[in-house]
C-alpha positions in Angstrom: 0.0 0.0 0.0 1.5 3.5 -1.2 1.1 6.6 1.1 -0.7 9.4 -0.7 1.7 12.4 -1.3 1.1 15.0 1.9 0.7 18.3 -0.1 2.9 21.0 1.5 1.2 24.3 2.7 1.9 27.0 0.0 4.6 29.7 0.8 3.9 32.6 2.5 4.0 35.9 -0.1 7.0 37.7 -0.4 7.2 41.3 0.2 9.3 43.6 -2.0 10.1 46.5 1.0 12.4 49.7 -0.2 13.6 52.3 2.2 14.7 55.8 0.8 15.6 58.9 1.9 15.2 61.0 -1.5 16.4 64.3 0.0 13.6 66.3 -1.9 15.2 64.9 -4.9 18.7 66.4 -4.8 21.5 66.2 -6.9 24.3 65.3 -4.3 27.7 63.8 -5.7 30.3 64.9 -3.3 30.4 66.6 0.6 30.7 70.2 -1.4 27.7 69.7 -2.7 26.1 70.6 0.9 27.3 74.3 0.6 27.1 74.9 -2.9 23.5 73.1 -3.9 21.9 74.2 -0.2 20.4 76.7 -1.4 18.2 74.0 -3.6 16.5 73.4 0.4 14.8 76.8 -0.6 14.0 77.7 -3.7 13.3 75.7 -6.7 15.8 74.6 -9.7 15.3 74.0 -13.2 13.6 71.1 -13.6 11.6 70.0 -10.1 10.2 67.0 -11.9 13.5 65.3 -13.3 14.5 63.9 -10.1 11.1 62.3 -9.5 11.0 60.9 -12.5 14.3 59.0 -12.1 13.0 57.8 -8.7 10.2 56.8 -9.8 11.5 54.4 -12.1 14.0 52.8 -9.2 11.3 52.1 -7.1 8.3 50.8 -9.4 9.2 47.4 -8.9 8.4 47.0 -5.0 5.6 46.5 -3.1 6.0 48.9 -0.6 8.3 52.0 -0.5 9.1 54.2 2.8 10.6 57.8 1.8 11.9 60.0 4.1 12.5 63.5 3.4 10.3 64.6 1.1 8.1 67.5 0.9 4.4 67.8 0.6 4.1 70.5 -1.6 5.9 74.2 -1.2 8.0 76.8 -2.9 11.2 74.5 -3.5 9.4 71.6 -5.0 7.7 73.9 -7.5 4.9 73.4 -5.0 4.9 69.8 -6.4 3.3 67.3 -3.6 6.4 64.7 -4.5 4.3 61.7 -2.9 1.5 62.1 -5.0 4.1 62.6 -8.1 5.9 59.5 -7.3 2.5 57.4 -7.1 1.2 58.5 -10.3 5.2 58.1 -12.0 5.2 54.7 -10.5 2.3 53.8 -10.6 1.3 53.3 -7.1 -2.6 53.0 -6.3 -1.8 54.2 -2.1 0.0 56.4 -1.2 0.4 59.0 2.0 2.5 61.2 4.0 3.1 63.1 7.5 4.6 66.5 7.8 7.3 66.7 10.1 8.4 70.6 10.1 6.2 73.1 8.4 8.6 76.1 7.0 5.5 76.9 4.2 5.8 78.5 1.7 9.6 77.4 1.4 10.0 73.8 2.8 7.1 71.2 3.8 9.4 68.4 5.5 7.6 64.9 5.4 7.6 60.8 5.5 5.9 58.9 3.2 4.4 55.6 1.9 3.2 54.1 -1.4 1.6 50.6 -1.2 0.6 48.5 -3.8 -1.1 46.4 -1.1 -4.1 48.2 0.8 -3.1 49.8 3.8 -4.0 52.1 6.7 -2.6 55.1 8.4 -2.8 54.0 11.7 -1.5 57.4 14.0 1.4 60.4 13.1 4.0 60.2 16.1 6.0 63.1 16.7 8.9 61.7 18.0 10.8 63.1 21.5 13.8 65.3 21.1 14.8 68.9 22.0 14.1 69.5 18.7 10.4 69.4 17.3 10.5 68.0 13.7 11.3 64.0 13.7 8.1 61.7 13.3 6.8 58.4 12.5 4.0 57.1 10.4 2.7 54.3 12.0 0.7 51.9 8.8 -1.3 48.6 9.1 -0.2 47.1 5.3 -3.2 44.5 4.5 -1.4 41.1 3.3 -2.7 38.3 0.6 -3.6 35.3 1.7 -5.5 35.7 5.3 -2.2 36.8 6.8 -1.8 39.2 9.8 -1.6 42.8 8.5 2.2 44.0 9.0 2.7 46.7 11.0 5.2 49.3 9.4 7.2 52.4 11.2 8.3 54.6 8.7 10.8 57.3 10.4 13.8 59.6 10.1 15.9 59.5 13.7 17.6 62.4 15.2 21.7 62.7 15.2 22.2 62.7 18.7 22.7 59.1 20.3 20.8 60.0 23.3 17.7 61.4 21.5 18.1 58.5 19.4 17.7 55.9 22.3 14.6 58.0 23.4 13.1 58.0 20.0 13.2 53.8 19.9 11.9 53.5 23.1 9.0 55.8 22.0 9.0 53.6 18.8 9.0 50.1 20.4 6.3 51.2 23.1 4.0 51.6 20.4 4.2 48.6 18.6 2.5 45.0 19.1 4.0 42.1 20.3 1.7 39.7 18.9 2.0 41.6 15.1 4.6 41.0 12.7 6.3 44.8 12.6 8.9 46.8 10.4 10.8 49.8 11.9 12.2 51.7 8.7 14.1 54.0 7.8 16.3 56.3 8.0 17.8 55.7 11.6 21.0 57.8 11.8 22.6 54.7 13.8 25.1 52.0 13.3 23.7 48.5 13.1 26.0 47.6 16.4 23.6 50.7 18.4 20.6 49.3 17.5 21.7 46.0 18.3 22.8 46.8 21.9 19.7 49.0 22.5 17.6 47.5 25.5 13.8 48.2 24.2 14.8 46.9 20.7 16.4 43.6 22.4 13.6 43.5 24.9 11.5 43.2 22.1 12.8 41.1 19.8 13.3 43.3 17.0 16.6 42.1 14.8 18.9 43.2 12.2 21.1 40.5 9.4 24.6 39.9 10.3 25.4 42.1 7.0 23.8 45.1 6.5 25.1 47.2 3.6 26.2 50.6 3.5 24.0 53.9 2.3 25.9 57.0 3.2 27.3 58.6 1.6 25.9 57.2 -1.5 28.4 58.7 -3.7 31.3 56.2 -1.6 29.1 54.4 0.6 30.9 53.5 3.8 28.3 54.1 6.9 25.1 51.7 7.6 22.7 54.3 9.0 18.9 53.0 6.9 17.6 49.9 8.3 14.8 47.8 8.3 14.2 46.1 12.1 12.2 43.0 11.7 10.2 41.9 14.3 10.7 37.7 15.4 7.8 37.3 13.0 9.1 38.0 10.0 11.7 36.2 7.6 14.4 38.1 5.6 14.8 36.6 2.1 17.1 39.5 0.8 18.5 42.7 2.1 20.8 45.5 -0.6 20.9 48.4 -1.9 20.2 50.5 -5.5 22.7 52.4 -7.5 21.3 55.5 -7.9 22.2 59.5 -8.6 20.1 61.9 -6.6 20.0 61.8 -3.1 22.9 61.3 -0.5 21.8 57.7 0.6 21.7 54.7 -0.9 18.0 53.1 -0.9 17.7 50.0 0.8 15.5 47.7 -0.4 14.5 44.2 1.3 12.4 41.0 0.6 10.6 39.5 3.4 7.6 37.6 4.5 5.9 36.5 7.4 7.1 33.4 8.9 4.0 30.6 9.5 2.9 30.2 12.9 
């Protein structure tokens, strides 16, 4: 008597996760570039819709892309809302975005998401610091398959260590233990920070052994954009894109949600 084949559950779905701070779209190729383009954090150049453009064809391919730095719409975009641009470029049905600082008319600082998955806004954090301005979009991103929505962080960290260890506890307090959740972005911190930070640890929340380098993207040598994966989640793939706009490197990652 043969034993009938046992058919294997089918895989989880992969998700196709990019991290990019776009810096508004700037053209930055070298540290001199900070003083001779700044005045681009201002007031428009040539061609506001160029540097979208060329984004928008790096991330197209993805699932779901968190951007940091962009602006919502003010006098050095063109008044161009750059979240709404890159969804229509891309072709993105979702998208959304927090403002951070408000400098209108010049600047509209902001995070942002565009899904190809549903997805909802969940709450804006502004995050702790002596200096108002860093947030975090908090997003439940509806999976296929009957799976547990993922609960995504999308934020931009301060430069100071300390504020930076008061900014993950703030993020960490906020997310669920029982849901698969992302923390990503741009982080400011080395991966061996994050990896000795108590809340993270106490949590669960990991990092790979190798995590590439974004910044500066024009001779990448510091790892300061991460995706932290909750226990839930599997890592598949983890690098970054070549690219000629901003001053980082995006990160872009493949994951799914490990069976329970």
């Amino acid at each position: 008597m043969t034993t009938p084949p046992t058919s294997l559950p089918p895989a989880p779905p992969r998700l196709k996760l990019l991290s990019f701070n776009i810096q508004v779209g700037l053209h930055t190729a070298q540290y001199r570039h900070y003083l001779t383009r700044a005045w681009r954090h201002a007031l428009p150049g040539r061609d506001p819709h160029g540097a979208l453009d060329d984004i928008a064809a790096l991330i197209r391919d993805h699932d779901f892309v968190a951007i940091q730095e962009a602006d919502a719409g003010s006098l050095r975009t063109g008044f161009v809302d750059q979240m709404a641009y890159l969804a229509a470029a891309a072709g993105f049905p979702r998208h959304g975005l927090a403002i951070t600082r408000n400098l209108k008319p010049f600047a509209r600082h902001a995070l942002g998401y565009l899904s190809r998955w549903p997805v909802q806004v969940i709450a804006e954090h502004a995050l702790p610091g002596p200096i108002r301005g860093r947030g975090a979009l908090q997003l439940a991103l509806e999976l296929p398959g009957g799976l547990r929505p993922l609960e995504i962080f999308v934020t931009h960290l301060s430069l100071g260590r300390q504020t930076q260890r008061r900014q993950l506890d703030y993020l960490v307090a906020q997310t669920s233990r029982d849901r698969p959740s992302v923390i990503v972005g741009d982080l400011n911190a080395e991966p061996a920070l994050l990896r000795a930070h108590p809340a993270l640890q106490a949590a669960g929340f990991w990092l790979p052994e190798r995590t590439p380098a974004t910044f500066p993207s024009w001779a990448p040598t510091r790892s300061i954009d991460h995706i932290l994966l909750s226990p839930q989640i599997e890592l598949h793939r983890l690098d970054t894109l070549a690219q000629a706009r901003s001053d980082h490197l995006p990160l872009a990652a493949e994951i799914s949600i490990r069976p329970t």
